[in-house]
Backbone bond lengths (Angstrom), bond angles and torsions (degrees), N, CA, C in turn:
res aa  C-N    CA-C-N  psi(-1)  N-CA   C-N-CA  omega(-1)  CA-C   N-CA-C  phi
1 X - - - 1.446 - - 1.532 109.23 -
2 X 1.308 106.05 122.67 1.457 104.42 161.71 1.059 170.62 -106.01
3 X 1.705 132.55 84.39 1.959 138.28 -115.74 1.325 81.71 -85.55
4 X 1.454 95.65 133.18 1.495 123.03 148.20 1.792 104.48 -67.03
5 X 1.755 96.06 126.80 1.852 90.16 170.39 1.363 100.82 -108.54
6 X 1.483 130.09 166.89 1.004 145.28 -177.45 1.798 106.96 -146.57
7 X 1.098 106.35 116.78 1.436 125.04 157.46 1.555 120.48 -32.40
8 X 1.261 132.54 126.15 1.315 120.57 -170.26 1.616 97.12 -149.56
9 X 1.503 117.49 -5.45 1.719 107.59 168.03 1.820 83.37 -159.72
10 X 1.234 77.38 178.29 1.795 111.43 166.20 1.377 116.34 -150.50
11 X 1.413 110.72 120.41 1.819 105.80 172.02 1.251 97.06 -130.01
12 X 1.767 101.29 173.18 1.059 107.67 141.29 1.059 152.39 -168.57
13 X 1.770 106.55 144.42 1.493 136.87 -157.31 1.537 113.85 129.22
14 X 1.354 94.44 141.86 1.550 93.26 -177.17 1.719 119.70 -79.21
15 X 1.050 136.56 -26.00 1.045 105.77 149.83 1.743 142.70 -41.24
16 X 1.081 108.18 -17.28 1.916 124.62 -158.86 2.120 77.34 -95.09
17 X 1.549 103.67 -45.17 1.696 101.02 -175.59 1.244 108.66 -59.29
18 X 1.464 126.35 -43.19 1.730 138.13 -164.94 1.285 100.55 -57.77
19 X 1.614 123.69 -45.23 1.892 118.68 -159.50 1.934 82.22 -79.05
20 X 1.435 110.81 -50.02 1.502 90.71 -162.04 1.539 122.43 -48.46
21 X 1.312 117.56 -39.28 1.104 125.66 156.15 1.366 142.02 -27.61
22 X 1.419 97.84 -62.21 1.352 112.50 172.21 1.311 107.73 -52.30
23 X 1.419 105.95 -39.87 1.438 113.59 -158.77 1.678 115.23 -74.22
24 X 1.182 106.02 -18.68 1.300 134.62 -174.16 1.394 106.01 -91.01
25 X 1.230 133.33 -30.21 1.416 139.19 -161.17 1.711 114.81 -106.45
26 X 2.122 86.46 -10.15 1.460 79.90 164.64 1.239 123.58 -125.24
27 X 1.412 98.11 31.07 1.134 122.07 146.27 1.969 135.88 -99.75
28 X 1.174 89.05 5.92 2.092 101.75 -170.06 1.573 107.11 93.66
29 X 1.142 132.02 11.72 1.047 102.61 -171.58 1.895 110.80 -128.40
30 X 1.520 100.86 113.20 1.509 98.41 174.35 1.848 130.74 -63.11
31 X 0.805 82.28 147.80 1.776 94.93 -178.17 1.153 113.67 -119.91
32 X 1.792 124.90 162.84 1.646 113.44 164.95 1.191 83.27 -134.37
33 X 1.345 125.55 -175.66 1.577 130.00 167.64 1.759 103.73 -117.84
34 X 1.064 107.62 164.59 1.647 118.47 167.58 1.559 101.20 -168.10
35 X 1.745 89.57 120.02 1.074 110.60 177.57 1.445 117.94 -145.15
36 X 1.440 107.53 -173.47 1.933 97.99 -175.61 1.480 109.59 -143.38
37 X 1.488 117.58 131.13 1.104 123.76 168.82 1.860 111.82 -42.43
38 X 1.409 82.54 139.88 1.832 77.20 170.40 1.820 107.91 -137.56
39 X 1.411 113.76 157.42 1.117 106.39 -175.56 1.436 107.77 -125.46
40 X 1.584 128.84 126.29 1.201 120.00 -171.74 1.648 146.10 67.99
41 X 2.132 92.91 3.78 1.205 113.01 -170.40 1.548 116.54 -93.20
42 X 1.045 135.32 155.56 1.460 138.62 177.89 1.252 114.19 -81.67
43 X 1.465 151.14 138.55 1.681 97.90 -15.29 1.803 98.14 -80.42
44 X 0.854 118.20 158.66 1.744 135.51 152.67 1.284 124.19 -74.25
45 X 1.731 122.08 124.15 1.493 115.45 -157.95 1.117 80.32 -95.45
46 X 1.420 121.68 -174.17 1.709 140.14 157.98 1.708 110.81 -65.21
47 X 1.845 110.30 -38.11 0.860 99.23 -156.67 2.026 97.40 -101.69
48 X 1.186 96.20 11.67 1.434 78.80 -179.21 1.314 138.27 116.89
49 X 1.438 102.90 -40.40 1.374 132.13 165.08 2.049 122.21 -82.91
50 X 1.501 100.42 137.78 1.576 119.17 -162.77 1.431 74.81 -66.22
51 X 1.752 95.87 -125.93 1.180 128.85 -179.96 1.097 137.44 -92.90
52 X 1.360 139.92 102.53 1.411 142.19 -151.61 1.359 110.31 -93.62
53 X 0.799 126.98 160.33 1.373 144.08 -162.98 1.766 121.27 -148.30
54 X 1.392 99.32 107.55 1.667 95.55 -161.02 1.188 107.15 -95.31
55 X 1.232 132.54 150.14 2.066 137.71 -157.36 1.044 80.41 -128.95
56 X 1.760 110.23 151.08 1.398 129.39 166.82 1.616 85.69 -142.39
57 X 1.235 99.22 171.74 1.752 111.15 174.19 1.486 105.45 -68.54
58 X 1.303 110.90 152.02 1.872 102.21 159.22 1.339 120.21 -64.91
59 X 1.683 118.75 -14.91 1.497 108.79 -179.91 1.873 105.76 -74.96
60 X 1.674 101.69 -39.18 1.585 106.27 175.78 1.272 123.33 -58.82
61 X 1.516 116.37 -18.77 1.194 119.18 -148.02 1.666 111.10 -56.50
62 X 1.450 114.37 -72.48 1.481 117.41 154.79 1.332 134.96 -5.66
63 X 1.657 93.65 -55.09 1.463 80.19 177.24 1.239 130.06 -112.62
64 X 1.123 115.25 -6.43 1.848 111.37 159.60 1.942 100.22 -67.27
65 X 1.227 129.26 -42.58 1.026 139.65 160.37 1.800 97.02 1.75
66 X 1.576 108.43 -92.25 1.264 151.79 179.86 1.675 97.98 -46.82
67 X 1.167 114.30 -53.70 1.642 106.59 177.57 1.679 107.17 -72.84
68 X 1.122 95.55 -33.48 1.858 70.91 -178.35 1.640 98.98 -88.35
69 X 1.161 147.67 -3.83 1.445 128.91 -154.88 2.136 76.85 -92.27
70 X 1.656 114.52 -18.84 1.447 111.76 -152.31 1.181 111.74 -111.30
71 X 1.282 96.56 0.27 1.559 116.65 167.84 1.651 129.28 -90.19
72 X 1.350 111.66 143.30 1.876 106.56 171.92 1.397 117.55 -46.01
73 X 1.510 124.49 -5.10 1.293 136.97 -154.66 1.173 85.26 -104.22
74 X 1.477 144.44 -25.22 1.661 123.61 -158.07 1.472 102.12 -75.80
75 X 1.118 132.10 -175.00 1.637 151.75 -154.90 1.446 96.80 -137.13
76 X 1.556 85.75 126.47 1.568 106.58 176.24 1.956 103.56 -77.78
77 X 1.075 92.28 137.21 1.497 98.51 172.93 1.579 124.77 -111.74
């Protein structure tokens, strides 16, 4: 079977990815990350990684969507 993923944040650094996760997982909903090494780019994580990009399913998408926009976790804009 094959899940459509859908993008539902961008941070960055993997720690900032780990709480969303968690945060997400205790709620049912799996995540993967995809992200990209960067070399010499602004800002620079500790661990290495640019900008990550967290996947939820398209069926999840909505609603972790809604939990993080409703959560202390969302991003001030």
């Amino acid at each position: 079977m094959d899940v459509k993923l859908r993008e539902v944040r961008r941070v960055w650094g993997l720690s900032e990815a780990e709480v969303i996760k968690s945060f997400l997982a205790s709620h049912g909903i799996t995540c993967i990350f995809r992200g990209e090494m960067v070399q010499a780019v602004y800002p620079i994580t500790v661990d290495g990684l640019g900008e990550i990009k967290i996947m939820v399913s398209e069926s999840d998408y909505e609603l972790a969507r809604d939990l993080l926009e409703n959560s202390s976790l969302s991003q001030e804009e």
